[in-house]
N, CA, C and O atoms as a GROMACS GRO file, in nm:
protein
  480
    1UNK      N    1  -5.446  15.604   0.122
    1UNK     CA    2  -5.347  15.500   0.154
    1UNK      C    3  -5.308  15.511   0.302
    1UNK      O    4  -5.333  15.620   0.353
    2UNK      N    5  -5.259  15.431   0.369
    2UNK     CA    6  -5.224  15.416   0.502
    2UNK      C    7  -5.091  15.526   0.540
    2UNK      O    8  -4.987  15.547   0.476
    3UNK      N    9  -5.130  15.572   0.644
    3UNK     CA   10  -5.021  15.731   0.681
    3UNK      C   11  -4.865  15.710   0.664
    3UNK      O   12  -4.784  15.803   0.653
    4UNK      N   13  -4.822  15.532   0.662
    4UNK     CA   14  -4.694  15.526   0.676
    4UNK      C   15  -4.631  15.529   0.533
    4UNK      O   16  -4.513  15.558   0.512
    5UNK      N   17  -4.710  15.500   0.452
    5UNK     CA   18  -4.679  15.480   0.301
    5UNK      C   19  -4.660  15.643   0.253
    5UNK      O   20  -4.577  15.674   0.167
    6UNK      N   21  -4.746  15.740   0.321
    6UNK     CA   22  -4.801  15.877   0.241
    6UNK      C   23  -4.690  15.954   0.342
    6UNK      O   24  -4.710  16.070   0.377
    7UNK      N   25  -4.582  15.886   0.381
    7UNK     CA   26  -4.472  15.966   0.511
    7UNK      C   27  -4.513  16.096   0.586
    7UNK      O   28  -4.444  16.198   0.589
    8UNK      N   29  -4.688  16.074   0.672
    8UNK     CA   30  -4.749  16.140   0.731
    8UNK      C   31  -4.739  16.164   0.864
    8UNK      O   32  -4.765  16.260   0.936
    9UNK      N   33  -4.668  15.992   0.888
    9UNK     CA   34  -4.627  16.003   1.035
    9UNK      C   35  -4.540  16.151   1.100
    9UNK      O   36  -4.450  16.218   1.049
   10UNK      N   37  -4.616  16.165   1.243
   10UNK     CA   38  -4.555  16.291   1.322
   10UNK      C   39  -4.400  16.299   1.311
   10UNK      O   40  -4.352  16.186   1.316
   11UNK      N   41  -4.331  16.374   1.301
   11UNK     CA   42  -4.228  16.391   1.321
   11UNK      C   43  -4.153  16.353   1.495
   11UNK      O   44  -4.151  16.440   1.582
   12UNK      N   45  -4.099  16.213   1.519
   12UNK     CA   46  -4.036  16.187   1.667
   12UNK      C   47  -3.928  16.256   1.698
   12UNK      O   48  -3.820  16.244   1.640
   13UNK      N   49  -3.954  16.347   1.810
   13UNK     CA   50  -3.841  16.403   1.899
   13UNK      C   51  -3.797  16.374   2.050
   13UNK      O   52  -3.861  16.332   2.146
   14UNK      N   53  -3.734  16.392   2.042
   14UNK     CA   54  -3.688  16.381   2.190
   14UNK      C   55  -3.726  16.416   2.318
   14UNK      O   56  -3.731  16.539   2.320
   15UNK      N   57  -3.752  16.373   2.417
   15UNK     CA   58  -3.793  16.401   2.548
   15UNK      C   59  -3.752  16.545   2.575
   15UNK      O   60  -3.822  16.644   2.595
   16UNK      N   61  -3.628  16.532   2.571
   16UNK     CA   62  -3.582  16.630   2.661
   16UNK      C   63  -3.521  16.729   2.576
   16UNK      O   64  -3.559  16.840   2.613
   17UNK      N   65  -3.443  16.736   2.478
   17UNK     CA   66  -3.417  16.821   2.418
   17UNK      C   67  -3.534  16.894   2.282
   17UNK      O   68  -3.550  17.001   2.224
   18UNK      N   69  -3.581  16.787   2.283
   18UNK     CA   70  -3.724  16.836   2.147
   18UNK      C   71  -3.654  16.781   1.998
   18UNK      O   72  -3.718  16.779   1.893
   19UNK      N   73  -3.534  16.743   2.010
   19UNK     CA   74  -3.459  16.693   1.846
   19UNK      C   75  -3.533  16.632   1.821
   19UNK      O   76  -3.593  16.555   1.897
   20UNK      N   77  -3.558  16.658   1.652
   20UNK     CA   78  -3.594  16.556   1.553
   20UNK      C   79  -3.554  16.444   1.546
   20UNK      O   80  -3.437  16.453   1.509
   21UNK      N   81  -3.585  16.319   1.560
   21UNK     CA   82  -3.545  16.223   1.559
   21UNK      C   83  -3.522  16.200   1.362
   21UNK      O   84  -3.590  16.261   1.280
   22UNK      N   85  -3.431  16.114   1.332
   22UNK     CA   86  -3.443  16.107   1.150
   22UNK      C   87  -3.518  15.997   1.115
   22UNK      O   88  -3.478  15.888   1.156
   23UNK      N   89  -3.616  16.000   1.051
   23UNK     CA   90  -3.760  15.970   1.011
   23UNK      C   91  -3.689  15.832   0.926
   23UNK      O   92  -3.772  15.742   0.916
   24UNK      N   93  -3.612  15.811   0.891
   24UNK     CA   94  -3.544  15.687   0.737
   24UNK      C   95  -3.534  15.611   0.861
   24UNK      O   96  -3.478  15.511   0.817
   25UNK      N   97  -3.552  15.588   1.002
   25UNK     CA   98  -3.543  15.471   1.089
   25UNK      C   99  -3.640  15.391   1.047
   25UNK      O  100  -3.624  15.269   1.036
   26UNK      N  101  -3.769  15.460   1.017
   26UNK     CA  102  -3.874  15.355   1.009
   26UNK      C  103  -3.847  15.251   0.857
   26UNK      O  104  -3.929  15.173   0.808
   27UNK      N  105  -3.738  15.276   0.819
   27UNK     CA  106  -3.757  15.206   0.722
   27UNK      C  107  -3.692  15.089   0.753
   27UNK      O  108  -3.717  14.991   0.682
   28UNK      N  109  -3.621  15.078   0.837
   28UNK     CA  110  -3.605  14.953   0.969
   28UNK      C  111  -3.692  14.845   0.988
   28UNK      O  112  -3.708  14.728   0.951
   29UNK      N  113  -3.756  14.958   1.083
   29UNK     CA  114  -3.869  14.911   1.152
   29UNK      C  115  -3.983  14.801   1.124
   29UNK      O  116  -4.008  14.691   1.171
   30UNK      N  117  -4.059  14.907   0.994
   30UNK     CA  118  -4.162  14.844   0.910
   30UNK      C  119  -4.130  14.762   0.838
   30UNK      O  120  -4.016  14.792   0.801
   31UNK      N  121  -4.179  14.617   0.765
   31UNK     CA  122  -4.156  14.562   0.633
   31UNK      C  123  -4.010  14.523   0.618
   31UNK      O  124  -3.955  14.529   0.509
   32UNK      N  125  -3.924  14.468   0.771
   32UNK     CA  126  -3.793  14.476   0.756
   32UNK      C  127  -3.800  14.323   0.794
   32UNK      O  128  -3.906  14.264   0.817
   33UNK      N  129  -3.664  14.262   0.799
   33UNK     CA  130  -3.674  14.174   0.821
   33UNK      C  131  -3.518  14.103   0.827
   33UNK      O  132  -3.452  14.154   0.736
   34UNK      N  133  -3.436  14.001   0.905
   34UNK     CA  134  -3.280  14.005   0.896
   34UNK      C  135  -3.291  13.816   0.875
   34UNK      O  136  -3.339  13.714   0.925
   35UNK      N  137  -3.184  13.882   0.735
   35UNK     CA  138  -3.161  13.706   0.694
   35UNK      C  139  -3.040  13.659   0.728
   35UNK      O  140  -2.941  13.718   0.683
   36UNK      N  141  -3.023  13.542   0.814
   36UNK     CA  142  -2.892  13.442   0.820
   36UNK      C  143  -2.790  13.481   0.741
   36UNK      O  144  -2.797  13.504   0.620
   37UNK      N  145  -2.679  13.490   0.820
   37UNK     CA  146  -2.576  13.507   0.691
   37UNK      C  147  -2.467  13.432   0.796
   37UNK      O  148  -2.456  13.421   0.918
   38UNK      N  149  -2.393  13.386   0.675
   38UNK     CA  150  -2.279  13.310   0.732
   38UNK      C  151  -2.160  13.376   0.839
   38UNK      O  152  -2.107  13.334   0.942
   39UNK      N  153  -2.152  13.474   0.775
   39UNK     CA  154  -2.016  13.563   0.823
   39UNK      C  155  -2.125  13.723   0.904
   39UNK      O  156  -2.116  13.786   1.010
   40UNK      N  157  -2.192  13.728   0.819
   40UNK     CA  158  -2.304  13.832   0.873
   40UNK      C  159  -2.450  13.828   0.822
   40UNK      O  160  -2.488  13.809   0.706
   41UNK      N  161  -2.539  13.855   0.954
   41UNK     CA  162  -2.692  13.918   0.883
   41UNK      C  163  -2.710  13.983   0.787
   41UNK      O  164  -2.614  14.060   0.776
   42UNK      N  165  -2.800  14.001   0.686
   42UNK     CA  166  -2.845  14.100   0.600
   42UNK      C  167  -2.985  14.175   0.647
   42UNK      O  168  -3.078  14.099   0.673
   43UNK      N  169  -3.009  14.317   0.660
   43UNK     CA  170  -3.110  14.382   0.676
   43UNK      C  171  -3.195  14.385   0.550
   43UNK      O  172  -3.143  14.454   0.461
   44UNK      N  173  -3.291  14.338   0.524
   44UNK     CA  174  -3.388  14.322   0.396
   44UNK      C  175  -3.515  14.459   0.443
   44UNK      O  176  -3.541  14.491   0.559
   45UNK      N  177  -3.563  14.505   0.346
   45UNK     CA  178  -3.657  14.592   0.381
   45UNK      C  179  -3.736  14.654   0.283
   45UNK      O  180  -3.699  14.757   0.225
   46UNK      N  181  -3.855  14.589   0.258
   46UNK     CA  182  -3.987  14.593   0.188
   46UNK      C  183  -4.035  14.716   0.201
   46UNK      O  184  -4.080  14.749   0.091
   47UNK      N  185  -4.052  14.826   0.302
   47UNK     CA  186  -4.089  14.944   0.290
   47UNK      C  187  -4.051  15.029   0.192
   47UNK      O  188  -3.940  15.061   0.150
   48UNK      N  189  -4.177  15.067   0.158
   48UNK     CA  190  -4.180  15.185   0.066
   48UNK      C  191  -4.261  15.326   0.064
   48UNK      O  192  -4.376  15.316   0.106
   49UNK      N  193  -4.218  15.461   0.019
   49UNK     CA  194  -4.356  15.543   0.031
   49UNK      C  195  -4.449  15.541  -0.090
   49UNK      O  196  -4.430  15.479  -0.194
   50UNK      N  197  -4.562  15.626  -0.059
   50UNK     CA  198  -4.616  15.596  -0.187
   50UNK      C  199  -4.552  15.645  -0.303
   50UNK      O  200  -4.587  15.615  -0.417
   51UNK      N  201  -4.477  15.705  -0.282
   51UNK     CA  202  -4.391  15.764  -0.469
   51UNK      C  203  -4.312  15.649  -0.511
   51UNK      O  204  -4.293  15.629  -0.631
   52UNK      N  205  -4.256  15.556  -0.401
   52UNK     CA  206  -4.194  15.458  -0.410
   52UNK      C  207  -4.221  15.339  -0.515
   52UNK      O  208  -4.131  15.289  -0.582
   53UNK      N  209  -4.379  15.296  -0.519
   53UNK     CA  210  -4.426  15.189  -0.522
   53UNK      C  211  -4.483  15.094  -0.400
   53UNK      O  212  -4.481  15.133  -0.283
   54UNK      N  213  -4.531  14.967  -0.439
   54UNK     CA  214  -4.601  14.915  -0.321
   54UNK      C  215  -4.576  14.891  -0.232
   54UNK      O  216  -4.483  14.825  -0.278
   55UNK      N  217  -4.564  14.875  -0.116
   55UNK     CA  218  -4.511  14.809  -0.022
   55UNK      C  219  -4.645  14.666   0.060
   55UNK      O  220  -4.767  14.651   0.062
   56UNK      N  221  -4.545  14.604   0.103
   56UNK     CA  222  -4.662  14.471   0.156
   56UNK      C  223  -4.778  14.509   0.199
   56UNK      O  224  -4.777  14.627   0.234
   57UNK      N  225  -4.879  14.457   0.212
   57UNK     CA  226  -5.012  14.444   0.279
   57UNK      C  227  -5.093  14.356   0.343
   57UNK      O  228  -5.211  14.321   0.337
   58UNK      N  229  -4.961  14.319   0.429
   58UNK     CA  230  -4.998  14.171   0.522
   58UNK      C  231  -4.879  14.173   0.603
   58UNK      O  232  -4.762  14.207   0.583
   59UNK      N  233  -4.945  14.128   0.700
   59UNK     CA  234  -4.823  14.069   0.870
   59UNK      C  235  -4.854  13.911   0.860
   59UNK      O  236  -4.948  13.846   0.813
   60UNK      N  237  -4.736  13.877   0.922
   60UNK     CA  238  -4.724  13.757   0.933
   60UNK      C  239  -4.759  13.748   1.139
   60UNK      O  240  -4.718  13.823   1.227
   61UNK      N  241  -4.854  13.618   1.148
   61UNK     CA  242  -4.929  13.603   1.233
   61UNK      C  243  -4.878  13.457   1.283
   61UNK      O  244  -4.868  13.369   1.198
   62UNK      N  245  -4.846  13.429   1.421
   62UNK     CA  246  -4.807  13.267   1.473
   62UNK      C  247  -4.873  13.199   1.539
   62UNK      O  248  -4.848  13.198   1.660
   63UNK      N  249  -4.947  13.142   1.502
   63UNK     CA  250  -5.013  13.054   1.630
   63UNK      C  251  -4.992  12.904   1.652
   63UNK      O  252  -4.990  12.819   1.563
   64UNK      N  253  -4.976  12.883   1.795
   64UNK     CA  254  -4.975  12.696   1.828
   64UNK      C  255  -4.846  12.680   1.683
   64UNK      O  256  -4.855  12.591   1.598
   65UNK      N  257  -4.783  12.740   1.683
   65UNK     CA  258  -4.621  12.688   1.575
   65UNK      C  259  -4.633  12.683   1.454
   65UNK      O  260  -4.558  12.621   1.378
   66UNK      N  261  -4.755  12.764   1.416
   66UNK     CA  262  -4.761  12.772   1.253
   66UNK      C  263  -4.778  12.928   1.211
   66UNK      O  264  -4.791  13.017   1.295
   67UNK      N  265  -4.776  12.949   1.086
   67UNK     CA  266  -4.757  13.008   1.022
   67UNK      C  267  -4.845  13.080   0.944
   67UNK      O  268  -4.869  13.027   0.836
   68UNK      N  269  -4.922  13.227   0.976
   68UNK     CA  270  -5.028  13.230   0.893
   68UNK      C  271  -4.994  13.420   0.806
   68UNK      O  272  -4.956  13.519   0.868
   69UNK      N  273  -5.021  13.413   0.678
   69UNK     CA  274  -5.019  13.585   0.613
   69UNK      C  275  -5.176  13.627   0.624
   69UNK      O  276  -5.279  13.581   0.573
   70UNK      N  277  -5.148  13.737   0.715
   70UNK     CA  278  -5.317  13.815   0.713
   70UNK      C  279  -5.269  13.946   0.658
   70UNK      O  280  -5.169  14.005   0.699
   71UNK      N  281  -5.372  13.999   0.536
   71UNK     CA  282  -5.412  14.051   0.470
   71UNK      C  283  -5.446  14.177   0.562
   71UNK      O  284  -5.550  14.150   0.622
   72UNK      N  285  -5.413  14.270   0.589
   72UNK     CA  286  -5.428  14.420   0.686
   72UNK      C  287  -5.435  14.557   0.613
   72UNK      O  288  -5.420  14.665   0.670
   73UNK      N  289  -5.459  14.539   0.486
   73UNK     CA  290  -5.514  14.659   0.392
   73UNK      C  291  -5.612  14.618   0.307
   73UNK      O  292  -5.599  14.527   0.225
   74UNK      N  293  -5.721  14.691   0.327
   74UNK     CA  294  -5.815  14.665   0.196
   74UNK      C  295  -5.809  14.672   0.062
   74UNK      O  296  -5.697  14.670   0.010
   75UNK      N  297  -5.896  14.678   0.000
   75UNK     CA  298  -5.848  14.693  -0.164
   75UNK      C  299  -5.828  14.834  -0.173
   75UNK      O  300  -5.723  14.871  -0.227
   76UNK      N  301  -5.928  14.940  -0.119
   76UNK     CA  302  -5.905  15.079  -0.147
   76UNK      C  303  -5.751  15.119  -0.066
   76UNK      O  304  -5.701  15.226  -0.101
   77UNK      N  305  -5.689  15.051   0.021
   77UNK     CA  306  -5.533  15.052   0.072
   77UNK      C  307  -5.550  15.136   0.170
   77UNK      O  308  -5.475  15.222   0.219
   78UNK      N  309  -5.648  15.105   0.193
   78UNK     CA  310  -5.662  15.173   0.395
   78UNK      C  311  -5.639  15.066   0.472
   78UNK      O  312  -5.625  14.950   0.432
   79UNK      N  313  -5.636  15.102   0.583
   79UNK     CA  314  -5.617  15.009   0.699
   79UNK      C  315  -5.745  14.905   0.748
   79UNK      O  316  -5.856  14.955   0.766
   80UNK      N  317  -5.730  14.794   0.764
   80UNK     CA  318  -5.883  14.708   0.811
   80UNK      C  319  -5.871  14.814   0.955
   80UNK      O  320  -5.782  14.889   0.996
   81UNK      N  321  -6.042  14.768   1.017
   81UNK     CA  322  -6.018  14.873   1.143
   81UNK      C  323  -6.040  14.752   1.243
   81UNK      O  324  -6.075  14.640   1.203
   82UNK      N  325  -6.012  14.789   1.398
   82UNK     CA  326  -6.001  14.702   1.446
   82UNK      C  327  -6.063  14.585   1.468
   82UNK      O  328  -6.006  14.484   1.509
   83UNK      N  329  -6.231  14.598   1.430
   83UNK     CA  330  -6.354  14.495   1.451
   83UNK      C  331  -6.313  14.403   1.292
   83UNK      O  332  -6.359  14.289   1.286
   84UNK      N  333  -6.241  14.448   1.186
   84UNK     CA  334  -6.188  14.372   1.095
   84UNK      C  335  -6.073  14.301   1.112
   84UNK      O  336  -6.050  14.202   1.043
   85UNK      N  337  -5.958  14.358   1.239
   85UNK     CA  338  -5.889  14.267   1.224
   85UNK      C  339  -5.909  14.150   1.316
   85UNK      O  340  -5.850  14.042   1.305
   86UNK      N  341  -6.026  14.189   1.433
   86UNK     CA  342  -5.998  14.062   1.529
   86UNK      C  343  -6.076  13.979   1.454
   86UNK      O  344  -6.058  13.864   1.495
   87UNK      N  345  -6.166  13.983   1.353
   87UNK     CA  346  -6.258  13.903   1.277
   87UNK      C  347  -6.156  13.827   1.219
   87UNK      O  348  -6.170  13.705   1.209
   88UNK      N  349  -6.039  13.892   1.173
   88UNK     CA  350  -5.912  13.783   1.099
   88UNK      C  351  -5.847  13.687   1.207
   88UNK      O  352  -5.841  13.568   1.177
   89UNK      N  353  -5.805  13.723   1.311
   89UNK     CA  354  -5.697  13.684   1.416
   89UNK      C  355  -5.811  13.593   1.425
   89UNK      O  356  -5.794  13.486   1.366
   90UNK      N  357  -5.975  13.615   1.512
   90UNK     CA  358  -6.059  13.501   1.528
   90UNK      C  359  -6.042  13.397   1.383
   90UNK      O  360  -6.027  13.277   1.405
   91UNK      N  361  -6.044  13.430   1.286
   91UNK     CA  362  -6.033  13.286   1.165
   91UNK      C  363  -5.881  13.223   1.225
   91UNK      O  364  -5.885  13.100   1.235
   92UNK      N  365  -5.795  13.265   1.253
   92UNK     CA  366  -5.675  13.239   1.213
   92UNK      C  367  -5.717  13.140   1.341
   92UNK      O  368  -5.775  13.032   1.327
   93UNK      N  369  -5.679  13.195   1.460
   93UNK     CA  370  -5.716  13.103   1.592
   93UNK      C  371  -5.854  12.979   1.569
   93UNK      O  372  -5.813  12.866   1.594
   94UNK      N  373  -5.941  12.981   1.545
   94UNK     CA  374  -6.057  12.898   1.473
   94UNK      C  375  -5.949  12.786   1.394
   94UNK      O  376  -5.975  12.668   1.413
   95UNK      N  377  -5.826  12.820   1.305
   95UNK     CA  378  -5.810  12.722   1.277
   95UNK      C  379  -5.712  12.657   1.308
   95UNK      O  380  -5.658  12.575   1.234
   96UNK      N  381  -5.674  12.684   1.424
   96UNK     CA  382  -5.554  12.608   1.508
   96UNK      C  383  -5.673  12.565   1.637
   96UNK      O  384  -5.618  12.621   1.732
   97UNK      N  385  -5.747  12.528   1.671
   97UNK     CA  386  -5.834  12.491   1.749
   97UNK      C  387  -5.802  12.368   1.780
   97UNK      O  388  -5.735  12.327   1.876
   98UNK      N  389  -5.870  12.288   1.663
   98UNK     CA  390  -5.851  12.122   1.646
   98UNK      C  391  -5.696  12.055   1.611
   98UNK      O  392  -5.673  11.939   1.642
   99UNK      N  393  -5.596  12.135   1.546
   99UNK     CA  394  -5.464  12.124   1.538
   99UNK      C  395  -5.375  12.117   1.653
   99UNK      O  396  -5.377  12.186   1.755
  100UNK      N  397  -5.264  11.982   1.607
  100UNK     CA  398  -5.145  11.980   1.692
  100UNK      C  399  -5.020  12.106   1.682
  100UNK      O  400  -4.975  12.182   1.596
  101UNK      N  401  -5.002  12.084   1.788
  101UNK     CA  402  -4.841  12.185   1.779
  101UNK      C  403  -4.784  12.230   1.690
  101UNK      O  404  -4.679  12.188   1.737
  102UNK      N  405  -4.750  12.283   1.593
  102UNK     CA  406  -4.651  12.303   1.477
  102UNK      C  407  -4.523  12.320   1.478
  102UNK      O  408  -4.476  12.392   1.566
  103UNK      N  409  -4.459  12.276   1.410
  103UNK     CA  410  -4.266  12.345   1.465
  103UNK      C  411  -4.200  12.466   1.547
  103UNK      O  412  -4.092  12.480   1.604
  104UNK      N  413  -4.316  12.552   1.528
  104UNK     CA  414  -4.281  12.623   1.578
  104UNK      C  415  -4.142  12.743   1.482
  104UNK      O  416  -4.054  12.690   1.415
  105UNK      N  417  -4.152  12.899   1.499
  105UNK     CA  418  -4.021  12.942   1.434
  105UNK      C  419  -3.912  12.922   1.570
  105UNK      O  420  -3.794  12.947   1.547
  106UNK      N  421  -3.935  12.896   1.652
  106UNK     CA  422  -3.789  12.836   1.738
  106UNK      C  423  -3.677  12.740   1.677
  106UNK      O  424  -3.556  12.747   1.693
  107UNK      N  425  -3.734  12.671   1.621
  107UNK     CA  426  -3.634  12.586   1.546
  107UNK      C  427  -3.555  12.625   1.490
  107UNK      O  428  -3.448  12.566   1.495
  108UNK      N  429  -3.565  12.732   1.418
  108UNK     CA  430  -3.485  12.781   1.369
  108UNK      C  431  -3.370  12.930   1.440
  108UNK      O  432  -3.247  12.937   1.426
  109UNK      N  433  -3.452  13.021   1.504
  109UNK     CA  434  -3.416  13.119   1.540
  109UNK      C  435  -3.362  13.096   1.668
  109UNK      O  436  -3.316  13.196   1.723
  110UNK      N  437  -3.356  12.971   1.739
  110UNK     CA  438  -3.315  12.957   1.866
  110UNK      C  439  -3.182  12.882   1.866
  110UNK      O  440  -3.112  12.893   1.966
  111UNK      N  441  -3.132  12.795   1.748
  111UNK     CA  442  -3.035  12.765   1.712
  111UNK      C  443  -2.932  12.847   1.644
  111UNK      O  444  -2.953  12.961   1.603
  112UNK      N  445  -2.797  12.773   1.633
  112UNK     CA  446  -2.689  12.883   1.583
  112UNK      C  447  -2.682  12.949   1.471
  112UNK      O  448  -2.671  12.874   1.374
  113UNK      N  449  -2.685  13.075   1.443
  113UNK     CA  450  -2.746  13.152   1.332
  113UNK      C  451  -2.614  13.125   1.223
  113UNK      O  452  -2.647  13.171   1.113
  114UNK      N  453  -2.531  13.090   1.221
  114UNK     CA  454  -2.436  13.001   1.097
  114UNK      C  455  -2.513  12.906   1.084
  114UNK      O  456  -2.563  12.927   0.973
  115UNK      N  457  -2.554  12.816   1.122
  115UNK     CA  458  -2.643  12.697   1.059
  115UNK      C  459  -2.742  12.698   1.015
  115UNK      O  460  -2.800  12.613   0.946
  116UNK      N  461  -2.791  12.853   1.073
  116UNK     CA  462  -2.942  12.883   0.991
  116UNK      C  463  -2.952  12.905   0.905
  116UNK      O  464  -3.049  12.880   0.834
  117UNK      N  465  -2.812  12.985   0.861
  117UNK     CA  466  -2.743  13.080   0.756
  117UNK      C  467  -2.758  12.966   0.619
  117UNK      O  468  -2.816  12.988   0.513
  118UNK      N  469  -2.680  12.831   0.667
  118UNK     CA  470  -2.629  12.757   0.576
  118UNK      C  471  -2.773  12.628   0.536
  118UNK      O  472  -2.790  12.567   0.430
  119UNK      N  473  -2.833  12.623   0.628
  119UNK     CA  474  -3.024  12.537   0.588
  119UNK      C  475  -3.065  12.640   0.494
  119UNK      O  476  -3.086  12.609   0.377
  120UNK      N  477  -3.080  12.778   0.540
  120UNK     CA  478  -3.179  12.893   0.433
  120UNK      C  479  -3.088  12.861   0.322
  120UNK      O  480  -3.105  12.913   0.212
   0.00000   0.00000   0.00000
């Protein structure tokens, strides 16, 4: 399975002093995501380890204002390697070629996040 799921990643410390940095950041990081809220954001977060259960196996990808889910783990739940993923990014781009503009996520995220709050 991929190192972040199997909590293999190195342990991050600090420049200068050498501290452990606390490892539950990445659960932030990865598979996170912040929804509109009226009065406040909510931090949502899909990460999991493997004792956990699954966690996603796809990024979300933008091109020319649309919207595409690419698939970035195989079936055996390794990582595609890199000559697999530009083979994806090339489909994805291939099919915004002949396509107009799309909305774009500005529409939403560039406007006032109470109103985004209250459309979602």
């Amino acid at each position: 399975m991929f190192c972040n799921i199997r909590e293999q990643i190195p342990v991050d410390k600090a420049v200068l002093t050498g501290q452990p940095f606390c490892m539950d950041q990445f659960r932030s990081m990865f598979s996170a995501h912040r929804i509109p809220g009226v009065t406040m954001d909510k931090l949502v977060s899909h990460f999991k380890t493997e004792s956990e259960g699954p966690s996603p196996t796809h990024i979300t990808v933008l091109c020319k204002g649309r919207v595409f889910k690419m698939e970035v783990i195989d079936q055996d739940g390794e990582p595609l390697t890199p000559a697999e993923l530009k083979i994806q990014l090339e489909g994805v781009k291939q099919q915004c070629e002949n396509v107009c503009e799309g909305p774009h996520i500005s529409v939403l995220t560039a406007g006032n996040r109470t109103q985004w709050a209250k459309v979602c």
